[in-house]
N, C-alpha and C positions, 0 to 999 in steps of 0.2 A: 319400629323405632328403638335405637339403642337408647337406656339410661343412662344419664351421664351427669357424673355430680361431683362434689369434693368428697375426701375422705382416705381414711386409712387402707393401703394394698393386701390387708391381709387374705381375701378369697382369690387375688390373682394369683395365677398360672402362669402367664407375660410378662414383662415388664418392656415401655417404649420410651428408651433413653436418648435425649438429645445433647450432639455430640459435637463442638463448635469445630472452629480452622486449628488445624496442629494437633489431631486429637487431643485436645481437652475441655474436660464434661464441668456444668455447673456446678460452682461449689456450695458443698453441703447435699449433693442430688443424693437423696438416701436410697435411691435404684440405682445410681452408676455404678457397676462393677469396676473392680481394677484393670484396668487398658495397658497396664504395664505385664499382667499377668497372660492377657492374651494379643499381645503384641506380635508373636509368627503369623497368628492368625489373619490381623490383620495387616500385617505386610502381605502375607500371600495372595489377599482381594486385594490387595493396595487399597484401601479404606483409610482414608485421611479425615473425613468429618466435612466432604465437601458437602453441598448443596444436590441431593438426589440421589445420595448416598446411602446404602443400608445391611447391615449384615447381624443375623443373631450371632449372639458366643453364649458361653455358659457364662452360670455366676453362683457362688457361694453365698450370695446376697438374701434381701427378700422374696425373691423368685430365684427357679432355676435355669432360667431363658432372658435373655433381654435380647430385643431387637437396638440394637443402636440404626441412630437416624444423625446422618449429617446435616448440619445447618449453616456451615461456611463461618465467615468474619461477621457480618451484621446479617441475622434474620431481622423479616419484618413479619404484618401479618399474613401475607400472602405466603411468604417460607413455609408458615406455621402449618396455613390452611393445607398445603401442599404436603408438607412432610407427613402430617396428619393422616390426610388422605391415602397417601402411598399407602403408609404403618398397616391402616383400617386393612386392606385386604389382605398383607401378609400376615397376620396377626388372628383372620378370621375363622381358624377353625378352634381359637379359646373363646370359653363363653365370658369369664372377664378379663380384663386388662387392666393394667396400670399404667400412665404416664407419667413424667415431669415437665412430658414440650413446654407447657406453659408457667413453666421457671425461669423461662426468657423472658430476661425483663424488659417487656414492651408494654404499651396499653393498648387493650383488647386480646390480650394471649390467652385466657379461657376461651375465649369466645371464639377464636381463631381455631385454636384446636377442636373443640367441640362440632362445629361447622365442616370442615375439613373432614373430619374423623366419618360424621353421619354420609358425608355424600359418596364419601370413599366407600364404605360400604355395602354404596348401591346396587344392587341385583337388577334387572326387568326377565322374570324367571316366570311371566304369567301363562306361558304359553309351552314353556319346557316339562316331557312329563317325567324327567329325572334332574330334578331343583333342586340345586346346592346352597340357598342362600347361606352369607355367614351364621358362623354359631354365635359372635358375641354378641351377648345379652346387657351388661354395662361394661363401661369405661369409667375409670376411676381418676378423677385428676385428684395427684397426690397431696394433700397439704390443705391449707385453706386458701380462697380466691376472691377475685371480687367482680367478675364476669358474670353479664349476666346468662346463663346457659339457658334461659326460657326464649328467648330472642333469637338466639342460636339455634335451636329446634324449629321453632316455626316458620324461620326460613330455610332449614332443610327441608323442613315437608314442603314448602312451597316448592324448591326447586324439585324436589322429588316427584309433585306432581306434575309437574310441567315436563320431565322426564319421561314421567307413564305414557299422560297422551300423545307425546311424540314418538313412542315406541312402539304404540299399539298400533297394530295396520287399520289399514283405513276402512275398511269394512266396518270394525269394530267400533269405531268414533264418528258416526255420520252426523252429520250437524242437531240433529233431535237427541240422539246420545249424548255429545256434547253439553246442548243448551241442558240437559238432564241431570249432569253434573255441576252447572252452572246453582242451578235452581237452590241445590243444597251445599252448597261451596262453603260457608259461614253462618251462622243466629244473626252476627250484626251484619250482614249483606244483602240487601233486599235487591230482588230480581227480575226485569223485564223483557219478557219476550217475544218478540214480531216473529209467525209461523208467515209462511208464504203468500198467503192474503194480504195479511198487513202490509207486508216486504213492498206488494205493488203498490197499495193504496195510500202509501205513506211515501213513495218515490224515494226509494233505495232504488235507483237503477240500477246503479253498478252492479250491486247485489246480484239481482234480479236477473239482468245480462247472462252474468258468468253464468248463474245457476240452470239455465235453460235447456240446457246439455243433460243435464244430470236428473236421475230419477228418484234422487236423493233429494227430498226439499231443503230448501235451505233456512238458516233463521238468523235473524241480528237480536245478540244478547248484550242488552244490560245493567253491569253490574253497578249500587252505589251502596258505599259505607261513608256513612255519614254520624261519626262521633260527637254529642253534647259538647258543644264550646269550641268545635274545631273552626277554623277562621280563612283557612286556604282550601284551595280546591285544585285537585292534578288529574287529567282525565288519559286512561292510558288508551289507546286502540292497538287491538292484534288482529293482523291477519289468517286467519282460519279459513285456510284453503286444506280440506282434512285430504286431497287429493285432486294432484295437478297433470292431467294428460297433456295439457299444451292446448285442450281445447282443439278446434281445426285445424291450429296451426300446430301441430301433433309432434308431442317430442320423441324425438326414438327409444327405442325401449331400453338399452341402457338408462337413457336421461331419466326414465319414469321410476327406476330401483328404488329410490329413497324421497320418493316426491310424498310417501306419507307425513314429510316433514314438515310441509308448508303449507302445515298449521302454529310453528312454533313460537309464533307471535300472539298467539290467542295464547296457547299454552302459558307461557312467560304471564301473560296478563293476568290468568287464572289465579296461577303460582303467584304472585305479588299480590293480588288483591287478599288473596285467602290469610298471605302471612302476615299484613298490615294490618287486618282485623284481628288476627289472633296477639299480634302485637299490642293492640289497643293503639297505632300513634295516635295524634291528637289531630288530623287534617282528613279533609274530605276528601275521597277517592271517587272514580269513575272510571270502571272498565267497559269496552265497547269490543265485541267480537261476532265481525261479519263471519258468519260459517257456512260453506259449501264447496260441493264439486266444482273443479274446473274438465269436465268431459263432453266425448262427441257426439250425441248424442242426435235425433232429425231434427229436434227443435231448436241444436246452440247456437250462439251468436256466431255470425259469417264476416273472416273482412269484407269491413268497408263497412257495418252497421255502426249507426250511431245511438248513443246511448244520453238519457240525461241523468247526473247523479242529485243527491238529496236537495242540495243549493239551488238547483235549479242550472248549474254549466253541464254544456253539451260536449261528449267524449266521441270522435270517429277512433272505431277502433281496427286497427289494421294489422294489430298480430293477436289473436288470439291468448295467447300461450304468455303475455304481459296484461295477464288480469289482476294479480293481489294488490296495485294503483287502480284499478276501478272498483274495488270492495272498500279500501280503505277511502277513497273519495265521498262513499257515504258516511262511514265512520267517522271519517275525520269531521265531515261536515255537521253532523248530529254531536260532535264533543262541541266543536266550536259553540254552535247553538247554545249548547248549558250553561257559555259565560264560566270556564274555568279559569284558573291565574296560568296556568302551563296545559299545553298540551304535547304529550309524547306519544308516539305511534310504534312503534317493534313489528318487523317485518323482516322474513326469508323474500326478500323481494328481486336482486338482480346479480346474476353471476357474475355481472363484472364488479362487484363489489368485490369478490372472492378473490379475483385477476389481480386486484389494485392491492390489497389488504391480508388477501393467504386467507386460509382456515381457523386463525383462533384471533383476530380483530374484526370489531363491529365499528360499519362507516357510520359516520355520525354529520348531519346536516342539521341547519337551522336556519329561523329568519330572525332570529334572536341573538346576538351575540351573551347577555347575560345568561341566559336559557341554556347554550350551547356549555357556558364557563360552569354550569350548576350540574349538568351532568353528568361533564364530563373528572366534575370533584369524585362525583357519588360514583361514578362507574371506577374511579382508582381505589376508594377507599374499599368497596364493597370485592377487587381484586378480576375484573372483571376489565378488558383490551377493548376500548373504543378510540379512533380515531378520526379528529375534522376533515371532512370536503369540504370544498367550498361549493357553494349555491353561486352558481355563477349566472347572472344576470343576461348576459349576453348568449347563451346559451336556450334558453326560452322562446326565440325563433325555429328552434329544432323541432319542438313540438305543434307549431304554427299546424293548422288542419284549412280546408279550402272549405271545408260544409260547417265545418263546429268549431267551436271554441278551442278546442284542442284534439291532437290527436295522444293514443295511448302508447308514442315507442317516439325516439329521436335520434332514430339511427343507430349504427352500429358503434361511434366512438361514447366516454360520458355517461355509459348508460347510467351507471349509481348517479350523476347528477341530472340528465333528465328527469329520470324518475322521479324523483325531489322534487324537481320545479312544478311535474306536476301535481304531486299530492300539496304543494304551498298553494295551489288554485283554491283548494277547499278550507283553509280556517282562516281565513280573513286575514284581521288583525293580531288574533292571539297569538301570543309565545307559544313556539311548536318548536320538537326538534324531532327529529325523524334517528329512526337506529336500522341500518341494514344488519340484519344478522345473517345473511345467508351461508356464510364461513362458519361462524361459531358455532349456532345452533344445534349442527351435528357434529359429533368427532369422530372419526376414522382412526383412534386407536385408543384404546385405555392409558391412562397418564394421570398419576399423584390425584386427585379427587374425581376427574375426569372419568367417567365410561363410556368406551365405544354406544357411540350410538345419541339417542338424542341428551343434549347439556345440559339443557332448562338454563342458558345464557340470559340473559335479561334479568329475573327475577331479580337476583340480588340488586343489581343497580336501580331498578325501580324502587324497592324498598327502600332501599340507602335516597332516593330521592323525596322519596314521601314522608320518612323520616325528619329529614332536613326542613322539608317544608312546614314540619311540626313546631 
């Protein structure tokens, strides 16, 4: 964890000056160097102060380096978080730094920066045996602020955590690991957990199905943080599938390279519940994370097995390889049970999310129109791409089954809205919105906060929603 506070530049070595439209810097920024002084310089990058923009010059200044960072005509806090980010890794081989990004006057520009900066960052070096992580040790924002940088932190560990276990191969996070991390996740997070006996005798089917393959047991954790006086209740579910073969219906091995990822709805979950407590909000939480294999294992589930999930509705499943809606059918149906005000689910669930939406938008379903409108606040503010589908009604014949109540796949067109209709079987009446991450979750390249590899997508918009609901 970098330190990150107000105060005087005087032990920096860096200095991260932000640079608006027409190269010109804030005025009064006591790190802007003179731009007229190295104006070749910058005509020769062409560095105009756009948005993504970055180049060191010298300076006669308080430092003898500044990184200038473009920020265009109007940054907001997403710019910040962004510019931020980038800064964090070219900047990473000084142990402190100076900024003024959050001289931009907006509200939440400490917090932007600070946020941005940690995730930027980020290493996953656990496994490399010549780790470079960065050298900086603090970030100093220059001046006095009024952000609060505690807030900021604790949802950087959040996403940070949700990072780790989605980077770690799947060997290393089997659902017992996992629930092991669960156990000590927070002081104010008390933690329960069904081992594979329970799993049956408590009828998590779904669970139970998937896992049957695998020699890996499985477990349903969960988590509740329940603060003195808090009045609302949000119960999140992630899918923890720490490793997806496709089950019988067996994906090829290209498909399988990065299926240690679909876990990253448990992860997201982890990461939000951990940062809420350390937060202190004032509302009741409830994280729920089915964890297990999906592999092939003599005993896995066969098409055309039928399954029953927690509720008691009966699933024919006939593609194997569309299991994280028969894990979540327990989960969702054990949130419903608790009688929360919302219930949100986070799921790597259906490639054709990806198809409709690309790689960095998360589909977003509900049966809530307020629900949907609350989310999708928190998912803008928190700088995080989620986008409506509609739950389309007429559609729900697709999954029609001849033996059971449903089946687990609706054909090839719609997938992201089948899906949906049928995770909507299991919470009744409660406000639910469902989040496809399957795009976002992971990123195929490094980008301004962003690192190849898994995002920890979710997290913030959770929080930004638990918040809310405080």
């Amino acid at each position: 964890m970098i330190t990150i506070a107000h105060g005087e530049p005087s032990d920096a070595t860096v200095a991260i000056v932000p640079v608006l439209a027409e190269r010109s810097t804030i005025e009064g920024d006591p790190l802007a160097p003179d731009l007229d002084a190295v104006a070749p310089l910058l005509d020769a990058h062409r560095f105009e102060g756009k948005p993504g923009q970055s180049l060191f010059v010298s300076s006669d200044g308080v430092v003898d380096r500044v990184l200038l960072v473009g920020l265009g005509d109007e940054a907001d806090a997403e710019d910040l978080r962004r510019a931020a980010g980038g800064a964090a890794r070219q900047v990473n081989g000084h142990e402190v730094v100076a900024t003024t990004l959050h001289h931009v006057g907006i509200d939440g520009a400490d917090e932007a920066v600070a946020l941005g900066f940690q995730l930027g960052a980020y290493s996953f070096d656990e496994y490399k045996s010549d780790a470079s992580p960065s050298a900086t040790s603090r970030l100093v924002l220059v001046g006095e602020g009024s952000g609060d940088l505690d807030r900021a932190n604790a949802i950087a560990d959040g996403v940070k955590l949700a990072r780790d276990l989605v980077n770690r191969p799947a060997r290393d996070k089997s659902p017992r690991a996992l629930a092991a991390i669960a156990a000590d996740l927070h002081a104010d997070v008390s933690v329960t957990i069904y081992d594979e006996s329970e799993i049956a005798d408590k009828g998590f089917g779904g669970l139970h199905a998937v896992n049957l393959g695998s020699d890996e047991p499985a477990r349903m954790v969960v988590l509740e943080y329940r603060p003195e006086g808090a009045e609302k209740t949000v119960a999140f579910v992630g899918k923890g599938i720490v490793f997806d073969s496709g089950g019988l219906s067996i994906k090829p091995a290209s498909g399988m390279e990065t299926m240690k990822t679909d876990m990253a709805g448990a992860a997201a979950v982890f990461g939000a519940v951990q940062a809420i407590a350390t937060i202190g909000a004032a509302v009741n939480v409830i994280g729920i994370t089915p964890l297990t294999e999906n592999m092939t294992g003599g005993s896995a589930q066969r098409p055309g097995d039928v399954l029953k999930a927690y509720n008691g509705k009966t699933i024919e499943v006939l593609n194997t390889d569309a299991e994280g809606r028969l894990v979540l059918a327990d989960g969702l149906s054990l949130a419903a049970e608790m009688e929360p005000d919302l219930v949100i689910d986070i799921a790597t669930l259906t490639g054709a999310c990806k198809v409709a939406l690309g790689t960095n938008i998360g589909g977003l379903l509900s049966n809530d129109d307020e629900a949907a409108d609350q989310v999708l606040a928190a998912a803008h503010a928190a700088g995080e791409k989620l986008w409506r589908l509609p739950l389309e009604d007429e559609y729900r014949s697709l999954v029609d089954s001849d033996i059971a109540d449903m089946k687990n796949t609706g054909g090839r067109f719609g997938g992201t809205i089948t899906a949906a209709l049928i995770l909507r079987e299991f919470v009744g009446e409660t406000p639910w919105v469902h989040l496809d991450v399957a795009g976002p979750a992971r990123a195929d390249k490094t980008e301004h906060y962003v690192t190849k590899g898994g995002s920890g997508f979710g997290v913030r918009t959770l929080v930004a929603v638990a918040e809310g609901m405080a």
